[in-house]
N, C-alpha and C positions, 0 to 999 in steps of 0.2 A: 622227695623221690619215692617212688614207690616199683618195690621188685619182685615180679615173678618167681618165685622160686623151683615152681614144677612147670614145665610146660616140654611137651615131646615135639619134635618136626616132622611130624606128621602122624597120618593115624593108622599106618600098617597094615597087619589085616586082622585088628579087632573088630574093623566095622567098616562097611561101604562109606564112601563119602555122601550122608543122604543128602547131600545138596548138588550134587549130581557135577563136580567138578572134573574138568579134561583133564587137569595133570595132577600128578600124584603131590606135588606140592600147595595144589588150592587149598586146602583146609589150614597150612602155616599161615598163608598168605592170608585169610579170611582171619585168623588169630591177629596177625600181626596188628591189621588196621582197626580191630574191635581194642585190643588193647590199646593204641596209641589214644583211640576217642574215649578210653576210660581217665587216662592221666598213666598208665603207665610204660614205663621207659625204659626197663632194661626187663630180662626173662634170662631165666637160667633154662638152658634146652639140652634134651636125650631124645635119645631117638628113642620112636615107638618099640612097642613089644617086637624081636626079629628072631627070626634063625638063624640069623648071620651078624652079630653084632660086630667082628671088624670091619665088614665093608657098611653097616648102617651107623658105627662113630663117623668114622671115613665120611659119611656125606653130613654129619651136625658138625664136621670139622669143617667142611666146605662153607656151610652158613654161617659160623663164628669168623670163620678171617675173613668173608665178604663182609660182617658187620659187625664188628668186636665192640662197637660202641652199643647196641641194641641185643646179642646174644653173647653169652659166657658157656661153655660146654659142660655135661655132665658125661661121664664115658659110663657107659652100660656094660653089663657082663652079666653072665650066664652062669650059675655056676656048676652046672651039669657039662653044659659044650664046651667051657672055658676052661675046665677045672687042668690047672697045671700051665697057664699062659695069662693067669692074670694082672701078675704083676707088668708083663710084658705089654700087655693091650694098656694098661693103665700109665705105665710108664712113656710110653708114644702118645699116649691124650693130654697126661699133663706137662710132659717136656717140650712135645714138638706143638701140640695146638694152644696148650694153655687153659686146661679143661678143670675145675675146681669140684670136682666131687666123684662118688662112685653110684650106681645107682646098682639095685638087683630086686628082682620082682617075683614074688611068687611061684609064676609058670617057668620061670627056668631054674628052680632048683631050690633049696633050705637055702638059707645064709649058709657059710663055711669060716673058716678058722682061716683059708687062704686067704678070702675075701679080707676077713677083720683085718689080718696080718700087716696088707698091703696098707690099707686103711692106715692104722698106725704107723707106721714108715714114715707114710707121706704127709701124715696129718690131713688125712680128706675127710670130711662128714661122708656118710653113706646114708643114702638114701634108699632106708630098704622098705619096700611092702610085703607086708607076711601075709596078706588076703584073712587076716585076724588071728591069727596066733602070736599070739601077743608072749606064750611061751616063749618063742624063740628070740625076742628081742629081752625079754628079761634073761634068757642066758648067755647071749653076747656083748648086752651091754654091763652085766656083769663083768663078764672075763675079760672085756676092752673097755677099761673104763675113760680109757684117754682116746677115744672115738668118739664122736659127736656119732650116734646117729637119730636120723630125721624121718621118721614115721609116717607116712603119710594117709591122710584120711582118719585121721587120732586111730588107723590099723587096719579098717574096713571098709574099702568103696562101696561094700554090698551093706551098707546100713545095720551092722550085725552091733548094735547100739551094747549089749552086753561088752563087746570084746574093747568098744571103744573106753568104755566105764575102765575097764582095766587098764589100758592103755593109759587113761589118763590117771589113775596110781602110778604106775612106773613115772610116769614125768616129773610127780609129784615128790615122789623119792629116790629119783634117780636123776644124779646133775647132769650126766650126758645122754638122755634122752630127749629128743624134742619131734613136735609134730608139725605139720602143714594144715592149712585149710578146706583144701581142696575133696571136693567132692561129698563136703560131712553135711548130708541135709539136716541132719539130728541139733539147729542152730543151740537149742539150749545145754544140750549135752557140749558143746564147742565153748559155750558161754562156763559153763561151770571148770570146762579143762581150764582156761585165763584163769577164773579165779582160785581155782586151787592152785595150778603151779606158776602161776605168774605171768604173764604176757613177753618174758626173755626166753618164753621154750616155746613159741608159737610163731608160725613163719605164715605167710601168706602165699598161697598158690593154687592156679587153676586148674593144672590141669591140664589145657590148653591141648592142641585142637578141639578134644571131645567136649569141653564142658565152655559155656561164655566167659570171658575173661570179667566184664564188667557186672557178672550175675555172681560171681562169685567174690569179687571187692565190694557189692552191694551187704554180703555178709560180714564184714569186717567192719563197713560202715556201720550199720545199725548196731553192732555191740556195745556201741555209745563207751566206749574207751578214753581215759584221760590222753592226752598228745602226747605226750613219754611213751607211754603203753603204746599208742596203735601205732608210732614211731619205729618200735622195736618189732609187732609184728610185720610192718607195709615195706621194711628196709632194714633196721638194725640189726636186728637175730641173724638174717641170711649176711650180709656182709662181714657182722663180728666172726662167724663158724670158718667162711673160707678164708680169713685173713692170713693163716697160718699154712696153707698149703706153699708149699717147697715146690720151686721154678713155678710162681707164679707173677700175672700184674694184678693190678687191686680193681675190682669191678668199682666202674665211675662214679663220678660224684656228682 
């Protein structure tokens, strides 16, 4: 089985759809079918970058109960526009839709102590991007050490290959740190994060709409990985993280 771990339902307005799609959902739907022709079979989904992240959970909550076999939710928050309702927005994703993680991104705010807080509660990985300050994931996953969080782009989608080097210390010596795949063109820098901190802190994900699903499982392929190892990155890592979220079901098998 091979899982998804990043992938948004759609692309917002970081970017026109340059394929020139009628509805605002073409670019999921052009994910969906590239990924089915890679081999893989389940996707963890957030909605893209928004202004409004209750009514944009509100619609990745509409495409997890139409396909709970094919999508699992991540609930996004803001921690600027959120700040004082997060647990609230969090608690509606993973009680009523069933949604197994947190996600926070750069452009809406620093991480927070709210954020972690809830995180620990519930036991959800968080899924933060710091756009490369890798500072602030070394002082939250510090002070929450019983959080999983999940790194993505080993910290930098913008190729800032120093920041990733750091990043991949933190994984290295810090047991609840782990990263994604997604978007790291720097393959040898990706190759060396496995071998210094082991292929149980490395998840597999695209990205998705923006990036090809099967362009970015081509990077996991060639890492020439024993089958344990690419195991735990293509499926194992993402399943063991959310096993422990509270009012959940178990992403299939």
């Amino acid at each position: 089985m091979i899982i998804d771990a990043h992938c948004h339902a759609g692309l917002g307005d970081v970017m026109p759809d340059p394929l020139g799609g009628r509805s605002t959902d073409a670019p999921l739907r052009r994910y969906a079918a590239r990924a089915a022709r890679a081999g893989i079979s389940h996707t963890l989904l957030m909605a893209p970058p928004s202004d409004d992240y209750t009514v944009a959970n509100r619609a990745v909550a509409r495409l997890v109960r139409a396909a709970p076999h094919r999508w699992t939710g991540i609930v996004f928050v803001g921690t600027r526009a959120d700040a004082g309702r997060v647990a609230t927005m969090v608690g509606t994703a993973v009680d009523r839709w069933g949604f197994r993680a947190i996600k926070v991104h750069w452009r809406d705010g620093d991480m927070t102590d709210e954020v972690a807080r809830v995180a620990q509660a519930r036991r959800l990985p968080v899924v933060h991007d710091p756009g490369g300050d890798v500072q602030q994931v070394d002082h939250f996953s510090a002070r929450y050490p019983d959080v999983a969080w999940v790194i993505p782009h080993l910290s930098s989608f913008a190729d800032d290959w120093r920041a990733q080097v750091r990043l991949t210390d933190l994984l290295e010596s810090r047991p609840n740190v782990f990263t994604d795949t997604s978007g790291v063109r720097y393959i040898d820098v990706l190759v060396d994060a496995v071998r210094r901190a082991g292929a149980h802190k490395v998840l597999f994900g695209t990205d998705g709409p923006y990036l090809h699903p099967a362009v970015e499982l081509a990077k996991v392929q060639v890492m020439q990985l024993a089958p344990a190892a690419r195991h735990l990155v293509l499926a194992g890592n993402v399943q063991r993280l959310v096993a422990r979220v509270r009012r959940s079901t178990p992403i299939p098998h």
